[in-house]
C-alpha positions as CSV (number, residue, x, y, z in Angstrom):
1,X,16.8,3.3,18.2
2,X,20.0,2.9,20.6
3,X,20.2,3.5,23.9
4,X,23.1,3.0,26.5
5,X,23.3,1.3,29.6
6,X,26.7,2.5,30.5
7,X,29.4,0.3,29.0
8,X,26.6,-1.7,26.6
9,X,24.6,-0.4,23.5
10,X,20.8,-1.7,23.2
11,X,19.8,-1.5,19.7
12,X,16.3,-1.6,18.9
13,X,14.5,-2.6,15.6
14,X,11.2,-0.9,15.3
15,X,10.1,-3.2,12.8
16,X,10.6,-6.5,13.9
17,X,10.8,-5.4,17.8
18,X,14.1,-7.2,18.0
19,X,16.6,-5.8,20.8
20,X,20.2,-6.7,20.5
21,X,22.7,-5.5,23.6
22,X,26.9,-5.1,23.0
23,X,29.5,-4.3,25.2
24,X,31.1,-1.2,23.6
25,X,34.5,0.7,23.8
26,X,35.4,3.8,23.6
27,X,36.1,4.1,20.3
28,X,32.6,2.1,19.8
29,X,30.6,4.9,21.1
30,X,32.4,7.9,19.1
31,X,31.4,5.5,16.0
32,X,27.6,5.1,16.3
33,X,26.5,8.9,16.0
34,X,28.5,8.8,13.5
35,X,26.8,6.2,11.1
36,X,24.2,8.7,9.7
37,X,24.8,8.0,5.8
38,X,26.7,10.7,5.5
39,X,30.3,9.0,6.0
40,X,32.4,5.9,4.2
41,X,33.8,3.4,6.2
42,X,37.1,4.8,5.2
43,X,36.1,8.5,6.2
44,X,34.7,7.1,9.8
45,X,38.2,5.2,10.0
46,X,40.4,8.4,9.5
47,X,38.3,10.4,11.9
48,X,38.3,8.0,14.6
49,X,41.3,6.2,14.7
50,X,44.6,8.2,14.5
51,X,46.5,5.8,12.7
52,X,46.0,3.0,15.1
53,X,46.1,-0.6,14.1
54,X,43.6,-1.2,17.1
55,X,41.5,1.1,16.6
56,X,40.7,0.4,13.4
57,X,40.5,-3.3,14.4
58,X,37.4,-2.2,16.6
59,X,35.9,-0.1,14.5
60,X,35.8,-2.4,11.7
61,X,34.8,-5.3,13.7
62,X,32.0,-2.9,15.3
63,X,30.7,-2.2,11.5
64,X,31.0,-6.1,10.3
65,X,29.1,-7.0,13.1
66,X,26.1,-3.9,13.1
67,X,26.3,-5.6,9.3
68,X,25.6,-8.9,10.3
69,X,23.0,-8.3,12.7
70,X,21.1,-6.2,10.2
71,X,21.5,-2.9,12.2
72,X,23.3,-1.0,9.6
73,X,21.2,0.6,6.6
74,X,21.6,-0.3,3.2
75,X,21.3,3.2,2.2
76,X,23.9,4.8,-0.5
77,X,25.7,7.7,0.6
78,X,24.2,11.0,-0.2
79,X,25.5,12.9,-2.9
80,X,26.8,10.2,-4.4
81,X,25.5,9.4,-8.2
82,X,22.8,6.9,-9.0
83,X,22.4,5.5,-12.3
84,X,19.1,6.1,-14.2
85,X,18.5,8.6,-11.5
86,X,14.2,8.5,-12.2
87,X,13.1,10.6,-9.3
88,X,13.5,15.4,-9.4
89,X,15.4,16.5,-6.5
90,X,11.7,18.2,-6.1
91,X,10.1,14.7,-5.9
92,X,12.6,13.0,-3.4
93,X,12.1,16.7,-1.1
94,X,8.2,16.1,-1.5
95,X,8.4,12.3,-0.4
96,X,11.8,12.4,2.0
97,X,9.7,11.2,5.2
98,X,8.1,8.0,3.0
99,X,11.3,7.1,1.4
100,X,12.8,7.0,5.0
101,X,10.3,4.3,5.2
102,X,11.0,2.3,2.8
103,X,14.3,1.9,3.5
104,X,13.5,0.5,6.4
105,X,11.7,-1.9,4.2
106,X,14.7,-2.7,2.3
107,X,16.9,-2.8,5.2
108,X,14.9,-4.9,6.8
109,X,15.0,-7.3,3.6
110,X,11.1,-6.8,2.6
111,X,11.7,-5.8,-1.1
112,X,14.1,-7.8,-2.9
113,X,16.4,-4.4,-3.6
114,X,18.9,-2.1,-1.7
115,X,17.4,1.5,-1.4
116,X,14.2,3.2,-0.6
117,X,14.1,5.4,-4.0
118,X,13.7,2.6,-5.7
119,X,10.4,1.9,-4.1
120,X,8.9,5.8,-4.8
121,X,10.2,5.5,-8.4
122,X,7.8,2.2,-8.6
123,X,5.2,4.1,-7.5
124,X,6.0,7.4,-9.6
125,X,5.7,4.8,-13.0
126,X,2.8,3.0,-12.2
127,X,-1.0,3.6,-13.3
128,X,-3.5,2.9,-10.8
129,X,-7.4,2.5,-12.2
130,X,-10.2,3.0,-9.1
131,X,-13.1,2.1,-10.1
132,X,-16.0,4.2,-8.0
133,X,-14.5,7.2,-6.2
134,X,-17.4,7.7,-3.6
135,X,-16.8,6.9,0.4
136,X,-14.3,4.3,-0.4
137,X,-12.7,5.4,-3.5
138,X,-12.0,8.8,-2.7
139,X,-10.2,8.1,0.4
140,X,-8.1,5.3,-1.4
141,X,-7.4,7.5,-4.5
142,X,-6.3,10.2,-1.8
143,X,-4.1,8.4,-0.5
144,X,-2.5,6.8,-3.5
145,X,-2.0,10.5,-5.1
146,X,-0.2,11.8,-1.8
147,X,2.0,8.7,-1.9
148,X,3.4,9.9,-5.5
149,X,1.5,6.8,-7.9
150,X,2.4,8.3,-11.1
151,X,-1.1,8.1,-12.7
152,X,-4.3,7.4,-11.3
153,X,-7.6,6.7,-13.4
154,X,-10.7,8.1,-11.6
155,X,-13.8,6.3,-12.9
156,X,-17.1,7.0,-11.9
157,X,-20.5,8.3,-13.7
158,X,-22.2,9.2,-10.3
159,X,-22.5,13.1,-9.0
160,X,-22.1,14.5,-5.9
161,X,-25.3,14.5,-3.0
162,X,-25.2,16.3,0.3
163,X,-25.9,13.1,1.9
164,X,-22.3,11.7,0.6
165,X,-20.4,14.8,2.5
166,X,-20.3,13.3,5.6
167,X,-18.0,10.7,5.0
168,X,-16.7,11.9,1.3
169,X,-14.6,14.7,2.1
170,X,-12.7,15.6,-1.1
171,X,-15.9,16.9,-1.9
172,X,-17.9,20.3,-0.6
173,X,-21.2,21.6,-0.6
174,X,-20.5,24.1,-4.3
175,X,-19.9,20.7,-5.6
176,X,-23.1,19.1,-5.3
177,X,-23.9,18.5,-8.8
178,X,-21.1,18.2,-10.1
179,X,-19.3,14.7,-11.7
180,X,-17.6,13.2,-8.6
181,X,-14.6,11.8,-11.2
182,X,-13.7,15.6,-12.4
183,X,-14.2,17.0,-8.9
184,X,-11.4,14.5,-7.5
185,X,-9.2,15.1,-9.9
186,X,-9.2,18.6,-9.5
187,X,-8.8,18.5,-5.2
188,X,-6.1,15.7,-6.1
189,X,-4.2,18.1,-8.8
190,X,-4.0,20.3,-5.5
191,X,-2.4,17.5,-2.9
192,X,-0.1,16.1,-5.6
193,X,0.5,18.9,-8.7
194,X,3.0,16.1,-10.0
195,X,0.5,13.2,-10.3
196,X,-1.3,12.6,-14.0
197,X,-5.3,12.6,-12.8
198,X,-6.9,11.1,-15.5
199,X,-10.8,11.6,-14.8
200,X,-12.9,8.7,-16.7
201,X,-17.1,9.7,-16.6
202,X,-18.4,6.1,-17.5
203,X,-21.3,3.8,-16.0
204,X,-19.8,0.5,-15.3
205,X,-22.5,-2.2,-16.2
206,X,-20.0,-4.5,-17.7
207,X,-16.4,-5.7,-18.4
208,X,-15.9,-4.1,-21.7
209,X,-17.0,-0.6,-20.3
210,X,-13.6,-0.6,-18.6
211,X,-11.6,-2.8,-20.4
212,X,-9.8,0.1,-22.1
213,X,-8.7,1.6,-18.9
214,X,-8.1,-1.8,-17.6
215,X,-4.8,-2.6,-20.4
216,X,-3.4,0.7,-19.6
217,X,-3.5,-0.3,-15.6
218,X,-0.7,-1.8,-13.1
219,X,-4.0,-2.4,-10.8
220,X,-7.4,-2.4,-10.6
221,X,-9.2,-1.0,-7.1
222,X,-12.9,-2.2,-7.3
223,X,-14.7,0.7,-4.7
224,X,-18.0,0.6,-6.7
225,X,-21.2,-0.7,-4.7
226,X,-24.0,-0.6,-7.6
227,X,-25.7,-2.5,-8.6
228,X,-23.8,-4.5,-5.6
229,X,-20.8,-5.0,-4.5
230,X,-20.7,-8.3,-5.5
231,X,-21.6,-7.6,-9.1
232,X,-19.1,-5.2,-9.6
233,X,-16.6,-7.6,-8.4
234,X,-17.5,-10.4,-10.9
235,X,-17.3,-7.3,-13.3
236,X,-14.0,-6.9,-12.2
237,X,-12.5,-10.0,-12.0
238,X,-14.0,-10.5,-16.0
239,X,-12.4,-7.5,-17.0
240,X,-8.9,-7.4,-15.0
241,X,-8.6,-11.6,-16.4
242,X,-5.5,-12.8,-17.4
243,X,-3.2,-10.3,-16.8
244,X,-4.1,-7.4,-14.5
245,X,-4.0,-7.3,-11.0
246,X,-6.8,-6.4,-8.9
247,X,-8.3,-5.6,-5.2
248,X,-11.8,-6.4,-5.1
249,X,-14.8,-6.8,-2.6
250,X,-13.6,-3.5,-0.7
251,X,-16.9,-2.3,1.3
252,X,-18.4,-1.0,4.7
253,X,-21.3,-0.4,6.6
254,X,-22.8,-0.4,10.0
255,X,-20.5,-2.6,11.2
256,X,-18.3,-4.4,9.6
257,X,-15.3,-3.1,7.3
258,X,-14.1,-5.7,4.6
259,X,-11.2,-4.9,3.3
260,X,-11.4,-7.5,0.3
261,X,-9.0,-9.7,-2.2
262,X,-5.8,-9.1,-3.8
263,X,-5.8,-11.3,-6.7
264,X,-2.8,-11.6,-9.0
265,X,-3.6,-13.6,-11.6
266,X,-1.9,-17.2,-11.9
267,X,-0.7,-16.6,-8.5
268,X,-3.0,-16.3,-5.8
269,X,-6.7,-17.4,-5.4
270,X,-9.3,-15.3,-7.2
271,X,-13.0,-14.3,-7.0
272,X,-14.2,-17.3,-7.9
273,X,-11.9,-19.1,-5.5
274,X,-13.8,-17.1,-2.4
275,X,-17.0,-17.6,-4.2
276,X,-16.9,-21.6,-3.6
277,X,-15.1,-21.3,-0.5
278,X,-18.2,-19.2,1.1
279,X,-20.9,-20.6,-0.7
280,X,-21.6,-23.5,1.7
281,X,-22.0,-20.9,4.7
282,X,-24.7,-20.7,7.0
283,X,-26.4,-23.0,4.3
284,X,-26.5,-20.3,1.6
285,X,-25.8,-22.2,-1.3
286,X,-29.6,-23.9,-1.0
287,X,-31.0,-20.2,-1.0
288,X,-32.1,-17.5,-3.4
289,X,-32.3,-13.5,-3.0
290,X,-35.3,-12.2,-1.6
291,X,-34.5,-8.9,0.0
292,X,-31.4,-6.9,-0.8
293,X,-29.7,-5.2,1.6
294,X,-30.9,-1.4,1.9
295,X,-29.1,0.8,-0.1
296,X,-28.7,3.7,2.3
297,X,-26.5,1.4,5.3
298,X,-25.2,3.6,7.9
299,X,-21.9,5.0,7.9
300,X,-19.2,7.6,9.1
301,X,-16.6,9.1,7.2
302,X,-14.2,7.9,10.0
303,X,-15.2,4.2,9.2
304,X,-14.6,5.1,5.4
305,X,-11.5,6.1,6.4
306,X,-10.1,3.2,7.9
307,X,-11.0,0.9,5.4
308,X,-9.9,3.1,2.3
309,X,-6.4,3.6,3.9
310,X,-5.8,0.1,4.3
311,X,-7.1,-0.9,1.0
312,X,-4.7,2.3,-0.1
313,X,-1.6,0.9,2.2
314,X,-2.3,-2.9,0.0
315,X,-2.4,-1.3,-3.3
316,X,1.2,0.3,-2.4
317,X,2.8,-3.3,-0.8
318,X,2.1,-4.7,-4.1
319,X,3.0,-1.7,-6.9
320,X,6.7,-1.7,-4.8
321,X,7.2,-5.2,-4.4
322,X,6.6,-6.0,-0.7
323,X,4.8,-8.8,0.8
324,X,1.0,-8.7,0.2
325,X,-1.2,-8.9,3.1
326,X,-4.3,-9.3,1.4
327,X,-3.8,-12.4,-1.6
328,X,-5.3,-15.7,-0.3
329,X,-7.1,-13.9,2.7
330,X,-10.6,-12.4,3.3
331,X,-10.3,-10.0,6.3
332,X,-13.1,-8.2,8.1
333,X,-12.7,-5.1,10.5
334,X,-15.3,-5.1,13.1
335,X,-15.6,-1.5,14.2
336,X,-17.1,-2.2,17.7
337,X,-14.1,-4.1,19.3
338,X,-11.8,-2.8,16.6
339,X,-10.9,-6.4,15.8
340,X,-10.1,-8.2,12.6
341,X,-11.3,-11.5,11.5
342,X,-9.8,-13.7,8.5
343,X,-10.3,-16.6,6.7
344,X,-7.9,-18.2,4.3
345,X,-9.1,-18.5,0.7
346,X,-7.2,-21.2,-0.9
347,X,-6.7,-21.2,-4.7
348,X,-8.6,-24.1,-6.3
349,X,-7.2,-26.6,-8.6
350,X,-10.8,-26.5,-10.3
351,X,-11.8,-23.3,-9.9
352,X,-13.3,-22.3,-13.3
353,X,-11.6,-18.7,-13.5
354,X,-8.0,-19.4,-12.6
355,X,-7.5,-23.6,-12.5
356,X,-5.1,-23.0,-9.8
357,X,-3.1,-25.8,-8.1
């Protein structure tokens, strides 16, 4: 954003909240509503500076320095060509306001590339796999299809119960009954007609009943809760290890929202590395089970929500290159105060799994 305080500019960064003030000419201020993409320097030159050696001084030295200060977009110029052009003119209409975004990303030097396309043709190519498309799945699969991810694998053997409409909303009462994998993939074929919905009807007791969807994946969402969550994410972690990525320990109820693990294999700590970082707590290492936690926890759709969208907003940091928030960090929502807490999870030179160091 700019705004003017007579003779100065004020330029404000959004992202990073910095505020930057310069003294500005005449000349100056012609120039910045100017700088919308949709000029060349030269072009911007000719139109404001009649010729004059001065001008073009200012104008020039206004650019280098909006350059310097990382206030100028790194945008190409519309309507010029781009090589291996992997986006429809359909696709960058449907996805204009996101791509916005991530060029703010790029300008803002978040991605280790120049412009904003390039981050919705990552997602356009990628194949997601979310495993369990109930509260938690559903709302992260909805998101991911909106966003454009190219293919998403929908994998779940449960059907749909009137008890899971209040907080599963891709699903309606005519589709109790039916496979909650297939009914997804149809309300999803709606939001995004140019996403592949691949709907996968399996029970997931073990690695290898997944391990074919898991070669053909970029990433691995764990959103299944039975047996347990934690069960499910030792399944996993077994199946997604060496080479696929993969979020795991996602859950909610009552009160607490966990958002759960990015683990990139070789990289950053994994399940196992959380495991032993935990297992001393509260003097649980000494104990064994003797009551699980009741199956039907309390829980709004709104709380669902939350969690699935930020699970969702991970899964796309990662498939177009940005910063994880979520590797090497165990992070907890509580939905009273609305307040996060984290831990660090180091990677373990002996941890079992990943021998990390």
């Amino acid at each position: 954003m700019v705004e003017r305080d007579e003779a100065e500019l004020l330029f404000i960064s959004t992202y990073d909240r910095r505020v930057k003030r310069f003294a500005a000419t005449e000349s100056v201020l012609r120039l910045i509503p100017l700088l919308d993409g949709e000029n060349t320097v030269a072009e911007l030159v000719e139109s404001l500076c009649d010729e004059s050696e001065e001008l073009v001084g200012e104008v020039c030295g206004a650019l280098l320095t909006l350059r310097e200060e990382r206030l100028l977009s790194k945008v190409a110029i519309p309507g010029g060509e781009r090589p291996n052009r992997g986006l429809t003119d359909a696709q960058i209409g449907r996805y204009d306001r996101q791509i916005g975004l991530f060029q703010e990303f790029c300008d803002s030097e978040l991605v280790d590339y120049d412009e904003g396309l390039a981050a919705q043709e990552r997602l356009a190519s990628a194949t997601v796999l979310v495993c369990g498309v109930g509260g938690l799945g559903s709302v992260v699969a909805s998101s991911l299809a909106a966003a454009g991810v190219g293919t998403l694998i929908l994998c779940d053997d449960d059907v749909i119960e009137e008890s899971n409409l209040n907080r599963q909303l891709m699903y309606s009462v005519d589709d109790v009954g039916r496979s909650k994998a297939d009914v997804l993939a149809e309300r999803l074929a709606g939001v995004n007609p140019q996403a592949c919905l691949v709907p996968e009807r399996r029970r997931i007791g073990q690695a290898y009943d997944i391990a074919d969807l898991v070669e053909k994946s970029d990433l691995v969402i764990g959103c299944a809760d039975e047996p347990s969550v934690t069960v499910m994410a030792e399944i996993t972690t077994t199946a997604c290890w060496p080479d696929t990525p993969h979020i795991i320990g996602g859950s909610y109820s009552y009160h607490v929202g966990i958002l759960g693990l990015l683990v990139i294999p070789g990289v950053t700590a994994c399940w196992h590395c959380l495991l032993a970082t935990v297992a001393g707590d509260h003097g649980r290492d000494r104990t064994e089970p003797f009551l699980r936690k009741n199956r039907h926890t309390g829980i709004l759709g709104a709380q669902s929500g939350v969690i699935g969208n930020l699970i969702a907003w991970e899964a796309i940091r990662f498939i177009i290159g940005m910063a994880t928030a979520l590797s090497n960090r165990w992070v907890e929502l509580d939905y009273g105060p609305v307040s996060f807490s984290e831990r660090v999870i180091s990677r373990r030179p002996d941890c079992d799994r990943c021998g990390g160091g």
